[in-house]
C-alpha positions in Angstrom: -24.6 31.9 -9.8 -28.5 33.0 -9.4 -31.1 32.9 -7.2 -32.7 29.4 -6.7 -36.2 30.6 -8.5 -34.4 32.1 -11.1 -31.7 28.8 -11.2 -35.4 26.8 -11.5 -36.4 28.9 -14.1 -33.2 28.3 -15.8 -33.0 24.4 -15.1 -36.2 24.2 -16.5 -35.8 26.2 -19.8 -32.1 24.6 -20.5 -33.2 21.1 -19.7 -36.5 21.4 -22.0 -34.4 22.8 -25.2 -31.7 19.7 -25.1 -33.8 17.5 -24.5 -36.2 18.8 -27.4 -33.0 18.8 -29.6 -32.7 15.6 -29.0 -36.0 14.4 -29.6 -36.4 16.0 -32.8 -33.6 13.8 -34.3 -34.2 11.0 -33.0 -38.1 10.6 -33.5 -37.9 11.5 -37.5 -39.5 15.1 -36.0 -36.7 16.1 -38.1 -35.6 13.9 -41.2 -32.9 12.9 -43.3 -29.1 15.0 -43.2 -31.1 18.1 -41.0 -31.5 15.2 -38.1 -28.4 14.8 -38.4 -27.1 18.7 -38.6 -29.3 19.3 -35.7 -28.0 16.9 -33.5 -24.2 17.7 -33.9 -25.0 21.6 -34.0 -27.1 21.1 -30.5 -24.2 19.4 -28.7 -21.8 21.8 -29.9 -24.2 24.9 -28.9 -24.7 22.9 -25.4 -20.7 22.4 -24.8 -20.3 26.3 -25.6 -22.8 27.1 -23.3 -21.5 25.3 -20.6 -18.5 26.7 -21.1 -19.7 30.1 -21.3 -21.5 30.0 -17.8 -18.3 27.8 -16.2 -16.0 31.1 -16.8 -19.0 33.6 -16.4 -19.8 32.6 -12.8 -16.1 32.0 -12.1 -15.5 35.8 -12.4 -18.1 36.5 -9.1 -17.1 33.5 -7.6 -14.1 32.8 -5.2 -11.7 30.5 -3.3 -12.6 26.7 -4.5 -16.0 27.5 -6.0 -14.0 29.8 -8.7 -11.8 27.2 -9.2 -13.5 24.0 -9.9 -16.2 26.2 -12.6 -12.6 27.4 -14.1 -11.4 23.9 -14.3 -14.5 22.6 -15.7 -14.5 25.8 -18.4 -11.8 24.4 -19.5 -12.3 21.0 -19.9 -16.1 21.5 -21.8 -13.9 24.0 -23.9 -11.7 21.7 -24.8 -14.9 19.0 -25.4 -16.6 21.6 -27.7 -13.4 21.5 -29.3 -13.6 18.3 -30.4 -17.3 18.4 -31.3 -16.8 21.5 -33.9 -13.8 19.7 -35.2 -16.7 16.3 -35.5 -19.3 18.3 -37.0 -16.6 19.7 -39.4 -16.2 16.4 -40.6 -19.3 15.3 -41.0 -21.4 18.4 -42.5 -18.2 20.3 -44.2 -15.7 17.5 -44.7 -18.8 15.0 -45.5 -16.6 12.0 -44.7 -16.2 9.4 -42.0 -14.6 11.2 -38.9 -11.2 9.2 -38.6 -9.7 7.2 -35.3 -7.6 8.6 -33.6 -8.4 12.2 -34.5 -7.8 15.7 -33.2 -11.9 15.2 -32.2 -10.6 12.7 -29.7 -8.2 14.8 -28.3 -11.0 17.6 -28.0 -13.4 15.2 -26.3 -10.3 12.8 -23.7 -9.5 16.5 -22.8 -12.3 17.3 -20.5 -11.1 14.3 -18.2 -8.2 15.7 -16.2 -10.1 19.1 -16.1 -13.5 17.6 -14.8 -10.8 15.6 -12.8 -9.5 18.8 -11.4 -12.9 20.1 -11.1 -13.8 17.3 -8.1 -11.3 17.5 -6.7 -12.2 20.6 -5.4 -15.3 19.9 -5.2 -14.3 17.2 -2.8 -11.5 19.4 -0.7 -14.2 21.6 0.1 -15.1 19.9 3.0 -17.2 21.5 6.6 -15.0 20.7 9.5 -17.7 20.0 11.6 -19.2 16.5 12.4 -21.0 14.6 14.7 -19.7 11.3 14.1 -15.8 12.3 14.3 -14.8 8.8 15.5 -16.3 6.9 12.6 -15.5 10.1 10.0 -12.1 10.1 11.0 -9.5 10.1 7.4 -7.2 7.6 8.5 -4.3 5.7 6.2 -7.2 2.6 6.0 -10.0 4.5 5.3 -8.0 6.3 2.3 -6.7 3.0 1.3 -10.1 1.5 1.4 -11.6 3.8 -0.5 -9.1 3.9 -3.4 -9.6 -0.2 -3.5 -13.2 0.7 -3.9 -12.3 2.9 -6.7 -10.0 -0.1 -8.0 -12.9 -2.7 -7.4 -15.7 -0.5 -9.3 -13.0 0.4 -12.4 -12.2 -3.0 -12.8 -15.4 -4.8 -12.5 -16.9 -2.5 -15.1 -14.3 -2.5 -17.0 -14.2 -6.0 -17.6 -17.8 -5.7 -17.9 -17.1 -3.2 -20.7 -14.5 -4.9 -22.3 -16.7 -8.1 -22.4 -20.0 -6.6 -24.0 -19.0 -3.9 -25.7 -14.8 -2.9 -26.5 -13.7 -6.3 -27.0 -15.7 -6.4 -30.3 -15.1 -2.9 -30.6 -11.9 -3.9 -31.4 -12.2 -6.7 -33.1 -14.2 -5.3 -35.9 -11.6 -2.1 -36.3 -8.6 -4.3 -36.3 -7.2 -0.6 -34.9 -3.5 0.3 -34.6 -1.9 0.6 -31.0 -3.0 4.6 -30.9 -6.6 3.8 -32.1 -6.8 0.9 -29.1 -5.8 3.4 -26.6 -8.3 5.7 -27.6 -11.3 3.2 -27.6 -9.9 2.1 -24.1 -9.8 5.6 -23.0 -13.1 6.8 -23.3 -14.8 3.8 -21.1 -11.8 3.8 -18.2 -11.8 7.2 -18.0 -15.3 7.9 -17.8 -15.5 5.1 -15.0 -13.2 6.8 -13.1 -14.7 9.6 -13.4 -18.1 8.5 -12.5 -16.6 6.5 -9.3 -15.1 9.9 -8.1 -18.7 11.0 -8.3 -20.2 8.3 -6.3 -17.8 8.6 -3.6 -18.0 12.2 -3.1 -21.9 12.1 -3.7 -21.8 9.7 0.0 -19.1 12.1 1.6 -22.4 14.3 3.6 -19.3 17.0 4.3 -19.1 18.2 1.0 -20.1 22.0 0.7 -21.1 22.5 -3.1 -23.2 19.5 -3.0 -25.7 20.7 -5.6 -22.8 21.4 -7.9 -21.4 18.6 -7.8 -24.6 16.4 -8.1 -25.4 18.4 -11.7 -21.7 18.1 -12.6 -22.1 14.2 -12.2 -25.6 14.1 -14.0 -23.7 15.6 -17.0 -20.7 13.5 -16.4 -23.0 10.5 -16.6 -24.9 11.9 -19.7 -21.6 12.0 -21.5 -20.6 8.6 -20.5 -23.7 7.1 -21.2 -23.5 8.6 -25.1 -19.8 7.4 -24.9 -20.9 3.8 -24.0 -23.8 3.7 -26.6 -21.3 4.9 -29.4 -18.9 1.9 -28.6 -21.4 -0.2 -28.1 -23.2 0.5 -32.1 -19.5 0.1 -33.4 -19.2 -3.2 -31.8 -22.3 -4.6 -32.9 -21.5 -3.1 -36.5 -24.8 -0.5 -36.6 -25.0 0.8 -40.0 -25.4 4.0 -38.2 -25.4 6.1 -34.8 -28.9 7.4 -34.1 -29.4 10.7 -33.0 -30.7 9.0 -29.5 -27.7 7.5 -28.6 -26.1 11.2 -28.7 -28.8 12.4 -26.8 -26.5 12.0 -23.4 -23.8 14.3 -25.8 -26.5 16.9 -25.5 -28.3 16.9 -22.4 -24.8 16.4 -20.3 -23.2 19.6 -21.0 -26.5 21.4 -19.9 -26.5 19.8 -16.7 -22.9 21.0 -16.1 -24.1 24.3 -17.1 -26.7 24.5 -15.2 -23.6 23.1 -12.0 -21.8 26.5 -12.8 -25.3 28.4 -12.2 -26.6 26.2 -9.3 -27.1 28.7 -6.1 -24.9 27.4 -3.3 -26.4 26.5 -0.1 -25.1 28.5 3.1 -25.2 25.8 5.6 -26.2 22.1 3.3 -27.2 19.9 5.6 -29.3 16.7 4.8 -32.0 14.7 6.7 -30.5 11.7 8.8 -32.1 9.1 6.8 -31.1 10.8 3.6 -27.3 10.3 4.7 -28.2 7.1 6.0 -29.0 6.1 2.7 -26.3 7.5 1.1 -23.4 6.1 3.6 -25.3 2.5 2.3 -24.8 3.7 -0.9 -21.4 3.7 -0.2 -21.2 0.3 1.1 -22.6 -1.3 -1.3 -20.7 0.6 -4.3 -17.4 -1.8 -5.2 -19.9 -4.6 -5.0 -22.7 -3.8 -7.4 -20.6 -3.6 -10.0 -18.5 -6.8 -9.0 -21.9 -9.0 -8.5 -22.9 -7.7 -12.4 -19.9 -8.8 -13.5 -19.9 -12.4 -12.1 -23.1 -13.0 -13.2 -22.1 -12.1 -16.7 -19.4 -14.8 -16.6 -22.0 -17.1 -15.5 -24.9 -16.3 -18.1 -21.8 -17.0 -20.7 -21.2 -20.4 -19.1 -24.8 -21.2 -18.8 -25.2 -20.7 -22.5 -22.3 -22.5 -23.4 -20.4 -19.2 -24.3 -16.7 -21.2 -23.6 -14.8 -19.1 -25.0 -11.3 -18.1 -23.9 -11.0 -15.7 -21.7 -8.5 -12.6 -23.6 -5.1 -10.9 -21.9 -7.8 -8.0 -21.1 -10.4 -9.9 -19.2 -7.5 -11.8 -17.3 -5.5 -9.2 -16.2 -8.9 -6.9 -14.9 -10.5 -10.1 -13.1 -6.8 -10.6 -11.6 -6.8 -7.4 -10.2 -10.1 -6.9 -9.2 -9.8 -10.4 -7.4 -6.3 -9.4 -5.6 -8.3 -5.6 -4.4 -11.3 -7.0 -3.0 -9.0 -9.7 -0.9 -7.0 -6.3 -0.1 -10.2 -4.2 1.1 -11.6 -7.3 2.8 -8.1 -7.8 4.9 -7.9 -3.5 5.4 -11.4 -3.6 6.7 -10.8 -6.1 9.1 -7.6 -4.7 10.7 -9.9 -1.6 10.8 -12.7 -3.0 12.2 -10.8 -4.6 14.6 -8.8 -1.7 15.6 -12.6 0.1 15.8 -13.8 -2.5 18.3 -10.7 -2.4 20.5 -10.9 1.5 20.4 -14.8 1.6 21.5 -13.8 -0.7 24.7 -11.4 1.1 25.7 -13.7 4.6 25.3 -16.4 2.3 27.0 -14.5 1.8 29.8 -13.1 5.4 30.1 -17.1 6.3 30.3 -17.6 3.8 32.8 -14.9 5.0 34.9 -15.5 8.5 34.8 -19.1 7.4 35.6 -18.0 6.0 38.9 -14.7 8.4 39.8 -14.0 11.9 41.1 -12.8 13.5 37.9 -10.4 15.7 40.4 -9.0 13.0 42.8 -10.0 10.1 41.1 -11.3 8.1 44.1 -14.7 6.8 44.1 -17.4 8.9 43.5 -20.9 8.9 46.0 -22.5 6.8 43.9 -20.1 3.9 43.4 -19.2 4.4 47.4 -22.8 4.0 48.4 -22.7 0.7 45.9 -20.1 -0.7 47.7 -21.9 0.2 51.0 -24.7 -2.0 50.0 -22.5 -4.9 48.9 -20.7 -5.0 52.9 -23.9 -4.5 54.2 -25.5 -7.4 52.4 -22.5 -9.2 53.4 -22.4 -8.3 57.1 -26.3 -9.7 57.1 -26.0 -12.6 55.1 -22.7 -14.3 56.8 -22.1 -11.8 59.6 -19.0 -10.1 57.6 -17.6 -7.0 59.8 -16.9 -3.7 58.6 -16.1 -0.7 59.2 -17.6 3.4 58.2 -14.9 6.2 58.0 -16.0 9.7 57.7 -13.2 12.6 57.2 -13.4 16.0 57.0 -11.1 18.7 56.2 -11.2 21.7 59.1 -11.5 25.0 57.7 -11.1 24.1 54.0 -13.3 27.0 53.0 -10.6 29.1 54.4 -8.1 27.7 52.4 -9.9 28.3 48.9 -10.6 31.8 50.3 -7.1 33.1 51.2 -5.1 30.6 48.9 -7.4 30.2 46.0 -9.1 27.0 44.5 -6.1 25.9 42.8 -4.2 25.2 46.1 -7.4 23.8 47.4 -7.8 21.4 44.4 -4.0 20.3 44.9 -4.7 19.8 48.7 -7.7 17.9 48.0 -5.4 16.0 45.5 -2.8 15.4 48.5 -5.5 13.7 50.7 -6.7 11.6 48.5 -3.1 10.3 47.5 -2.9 9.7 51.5 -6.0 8.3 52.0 -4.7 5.2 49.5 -1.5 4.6 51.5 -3.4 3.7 54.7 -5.8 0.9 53.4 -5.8 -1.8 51.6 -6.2 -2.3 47.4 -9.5 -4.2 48.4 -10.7 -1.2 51.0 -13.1 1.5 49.3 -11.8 5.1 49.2 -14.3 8.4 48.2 -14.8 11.8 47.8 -18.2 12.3 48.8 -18.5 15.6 47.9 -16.4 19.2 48.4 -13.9 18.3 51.2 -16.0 14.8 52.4 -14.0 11.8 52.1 -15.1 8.3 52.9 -13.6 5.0 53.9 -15.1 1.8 53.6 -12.8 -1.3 55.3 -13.9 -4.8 55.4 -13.0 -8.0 57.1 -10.5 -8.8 59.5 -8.9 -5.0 59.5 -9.9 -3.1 62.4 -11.1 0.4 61.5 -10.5 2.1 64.1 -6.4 1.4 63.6 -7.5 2.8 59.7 -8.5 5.6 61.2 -5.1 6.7 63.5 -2.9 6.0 60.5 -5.4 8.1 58.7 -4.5 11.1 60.9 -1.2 10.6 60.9 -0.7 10.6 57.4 -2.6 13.8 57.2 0.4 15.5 59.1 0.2 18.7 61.0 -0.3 20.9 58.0 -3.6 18.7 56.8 -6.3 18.9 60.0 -9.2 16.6 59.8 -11.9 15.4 61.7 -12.9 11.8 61.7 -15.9 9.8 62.9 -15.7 6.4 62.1 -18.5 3.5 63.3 -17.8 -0.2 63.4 -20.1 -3.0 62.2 -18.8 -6.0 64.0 -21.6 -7.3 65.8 -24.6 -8.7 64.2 -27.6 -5.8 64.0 -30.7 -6.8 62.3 -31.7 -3.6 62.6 -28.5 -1.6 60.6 -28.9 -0.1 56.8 -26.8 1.9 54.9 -28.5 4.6 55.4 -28.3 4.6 59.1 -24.5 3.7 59.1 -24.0 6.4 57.2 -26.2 9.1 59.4 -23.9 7.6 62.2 -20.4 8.2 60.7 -21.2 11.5 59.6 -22.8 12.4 63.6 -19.5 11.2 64.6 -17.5 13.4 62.4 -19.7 16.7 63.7 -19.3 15.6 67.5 -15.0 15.5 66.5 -15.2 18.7 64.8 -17.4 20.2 68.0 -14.3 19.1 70.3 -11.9 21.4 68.5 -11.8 19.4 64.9 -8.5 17.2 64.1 -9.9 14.6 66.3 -11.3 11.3 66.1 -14.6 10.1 67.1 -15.8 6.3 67.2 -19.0 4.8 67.8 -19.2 1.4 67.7 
């Protein structure tokens, strides 16, 4: 690891010589057998030197950024493996390199290494996030994304298969080992490239500028890896130096992933991630949408014929995970809805409740206050005001503490319910105010004895309580109010535990 000048420096320099390499043999800068010497020699000096800086920033790295860079060391080892064992063939050897060989071994080995390699990458994950309900890792969200994975493999796959291996194939006429090696290097490198993409959306991924490098090389590789099958198919008399150019410039992007400074807090702007979590979306479906309208261009131009075991069994099980994923996502969905309502509803209530007592808060009281006065003007409904407070509660905190105060205030409330009715309004209005809003036919002032006596000897209260039975054009909430809580002072002035009403 180096300092990010140094690491541009670097980029730069790296970036400049591959790509020169490979410019020189493709563009007849260089001719005849040294093209071709210089091609295989510059993607055998770029795979050592990836491997060279994977294990020498491992030794000054730790915990899963040592890991992953030893991983990937050995995996590109094992690649430049099978590219000095290639250009042994072709420059010592001077023959045609044969399939399978011990090159293809070299080269399939770097999969379950670069495997290896993101997984770590993507277990190094911050903890923190803003959007923990919808970042949640659920059983559906797993499942959904490896039917994404499925859905992506497959489609290209097919898509693969149809353009490219199929003829592949047909033109070797290969033996069971040699068709499991032309299948390999296509399936594999789509999974590995799918594994990319969905990490690359994850925005809690630490060593997100590794891991971006080590999928530009990835994809370098399995672009070169795509072009090779594809000249087979299409019976090239040769492989130009260009189509190895991704053979080159991909182990110096992994390279220059081992040397890539790590960022102390990444963190990306909110329409970058929104773009990326489309990404996301969008990903099993691209490839999907590519692959139907390849089966239509073939109908279109009378291409009829019959579909292989290949194609069937990867459109079958494409079809059967995008059915899967469509079904997962709407349990999911719906379970989201149902889960928002219910948080919706546990913001609206602690919106409108004492958190401690859970009665009616001021604001939903004086709500309801409105609503019975309205009423009591409009069709001459009665009601009644009550207005209790605790004697002496300050006392209690003071010699008890606030915990017994909290659990008293807790007992009163729990008493307060017991003497009205479920369609009677019961608040705390504040500290040890409680109010007591009863409508209709129930006469408030009967509210207000059983109030006292269900506050016992050991609970003393004053009360003032003002009754709106009588038609007054001239009554508003406000004034009701300023008249219940008079009441209440002129109870406590008598000695408190007493009961005032004014009617």
């Amino acid at each position: 690891m180096i300092g990010t000048r140094r690491f541009a420096l670097t980029a730069a320099v790296v970036l400049v010589l591959a790509t020169a390499a490979s410019v020189a043999a493709s563009f007849d800068i260089v001719k005849g057998e040294s093209a071709v010497v210089l091609d295989d020699l510059a993607q055998l000096a770029t795979g050592l030197f990836a491997t060279g800086c994977c294990w020498w920033t491992a030794r000054r790295a730790t915990g899963p950024d040592r890991r992953w860079r030893l991983a990937m060391g050995l995996g590109m080892a094992g690649w430049s493996t099978g590219q000095a064992l290639w250009t042994w063939y072709q420059l010592v050897e001077r023959r045609a390199v044969p399939s399978p060989s011990l090159a293809d071994a070299g080269y399939l080995s770097v999969v379950p290494f670069a495997f290896t390699a993101l997984l770590v990458i993507g277990n190094f994950r911050r903890s923190d996030s803003p959007d923990a309900l919808l970042d949640r890792r659920s059983r559906s969200a797993r499942l959904v994304l490896l039917l994404d994975g499925l859905i992506v493999v497959g489609s290209l796959f097919v898509l693969t298969w149809t353009t490219t291996l199929r003829g592949l194939v047909a033109v070797g006429n290969p033996s069971a080992a040699a068709f499991v090696v032309a299948i390999a290097y296509p399936l594999t490198d789509l999974v590995l490239l799918v594994i990319v993409v969905v990490l690359g959306a994850d925005r809690k991924v630490v060593l997100r500028t590794p891991l971006r490098l080590l999928g530009l090389g990835l994809v370098g590789l399995a672009a070169s890896d795509f072009a090779f099958a594809y000249l087979v198919s299409v019976q090239a008399p040769e492989v130009p130096p260009l189509a190895n150019a991704g053979f080159v410039v991909g182990p110096a992007l992994i390279a220059l992933a081992a040397l890539a400074p790590v960022p102390s807090s990444p963190a990306g702007s909110s329409r970058h991630r929104r773009s990326w979590q489309w990404a996301y979306l969008l990903m099993p479906y691209v490839p999907l949408l590519i692959s139907s309208v390849l089966v239509v261009r073939r109908t279109l131009i009378g291409d009829l014929r019959p579909l292989d075991g290949v194609e069937i069994a990867g459109g079958f099980t494409v079809f059967v995970a995008v059915i899967l994923r469509q079904l997962v996502t709407l349990v999911d969905n719906t379970k989201l809805v149902l889960l928002l309502r219910e948080s919706e509803f546990t913001l609206t209530h602690q919106a409108h409740h004492d958190p401690l007592t859970g009665l009616a808060n001021r604001a939903l009281f004086q709500s309801r206050l409105d609503e019975a006065m309205t009423r009591y003007h409009g069709d001459g409904t009665p009601f009644g005001l009550l207005f209790v407070d605790l004697d002496d509660f300050k006392a209690v905190n003071d010699v008890s503490g606030h915990a017994h105060g909290d659990a008293m205030l807790e007992q009163v409330a729990q008493r307060l319910r017991q003497c009205v009715r479920d369609t009677d309004v019961v608040a705390r209005l504040g500290g040890d105010e409680f109010g007591v809003l009863v409508e209709g036919v129930e006469e408030p002032e009967k509210v207000a004895f059983r109030v006292l006596d269900a506050l016992g000897d050991e609970i003393s209260a004053s009360v003032g309580v003002v009754i709106c039975a009588d038609r007054d054009p001239d009554a508003t909430a406000a004034s009701v109010l300023k008249r219940a809580d008079k009441a209440m002072y002129e109870a406590k002035r008598d000695g408190g535990r007493g009961l005032v009403i004014h009617p």
